[in-house]
C-alpha positions as CSV (number, residue, x, y, z in Angstrom):
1,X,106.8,94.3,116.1
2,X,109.1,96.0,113.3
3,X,108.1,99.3,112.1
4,X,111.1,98.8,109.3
5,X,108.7,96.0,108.1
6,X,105.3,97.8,108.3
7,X,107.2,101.0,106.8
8,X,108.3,98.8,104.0
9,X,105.2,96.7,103.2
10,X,103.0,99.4,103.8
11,X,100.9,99.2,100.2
12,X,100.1,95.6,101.1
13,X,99.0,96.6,104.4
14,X,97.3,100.2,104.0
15,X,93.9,97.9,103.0
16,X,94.2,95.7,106.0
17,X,94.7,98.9,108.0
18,X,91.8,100.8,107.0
19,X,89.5,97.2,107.3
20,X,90.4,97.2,110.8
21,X,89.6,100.9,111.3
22,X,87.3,102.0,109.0
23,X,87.1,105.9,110.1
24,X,91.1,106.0,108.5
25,X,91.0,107.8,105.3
26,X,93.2,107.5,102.3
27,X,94.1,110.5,103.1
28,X,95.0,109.0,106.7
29,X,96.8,106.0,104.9
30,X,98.5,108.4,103.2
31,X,99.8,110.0,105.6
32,X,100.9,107.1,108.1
33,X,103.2,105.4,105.2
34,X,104.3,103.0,108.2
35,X,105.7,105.5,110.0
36,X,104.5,104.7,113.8
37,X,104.0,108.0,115.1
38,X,101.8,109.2,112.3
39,X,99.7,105.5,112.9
40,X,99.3,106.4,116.4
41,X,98.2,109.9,115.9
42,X,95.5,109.1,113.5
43,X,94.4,106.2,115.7
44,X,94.5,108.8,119.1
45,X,92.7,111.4,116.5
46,X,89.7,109.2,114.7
47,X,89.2,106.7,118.1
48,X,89.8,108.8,120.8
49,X,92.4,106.1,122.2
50,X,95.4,107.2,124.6
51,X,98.6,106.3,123.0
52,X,98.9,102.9,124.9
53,X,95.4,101.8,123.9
54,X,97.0,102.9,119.7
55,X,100.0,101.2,120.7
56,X,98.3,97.8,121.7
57,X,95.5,97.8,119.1
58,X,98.2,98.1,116.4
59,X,100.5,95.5,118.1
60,X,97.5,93.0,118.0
61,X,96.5,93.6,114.8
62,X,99.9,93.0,113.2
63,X,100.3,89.8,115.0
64,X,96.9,89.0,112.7
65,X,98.1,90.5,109.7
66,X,102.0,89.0,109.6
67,X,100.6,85.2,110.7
């Protein structure tokens, strides 16, 4: 996974973001911009996941997303 890529396509994939976890705010989407450690942190924050759990539901979902 490249975060250079998410960072940089972000505006196309904010929407897909916040379908696949709908408790992420704009506000959220905001924030993140692609930048993984923001992504993680709202995922840990609005999920309650550990960061491995953030880290591998955001790898499998951009393996969906970048088919």
């Amino acid at each position: 996974m490249n975060w250079d890529q998410i960072k940089g396509n972000w505006t196309q994939l904010r929407g897909k973001a916040q379908q696949q976890w709908g408790k992420l705010t704009n506000d959220d989407l905001d924030v993140i911009e692609g930048q993984q450690t923001e992504f993680l942190g709202r995922l840990q924050e609005r999920y309650g996941y550990t960061k491995e759990q953030a880290e591998k539901q955001i790898e499998d979902w951009y393996k969906t997303v970048n088919r």
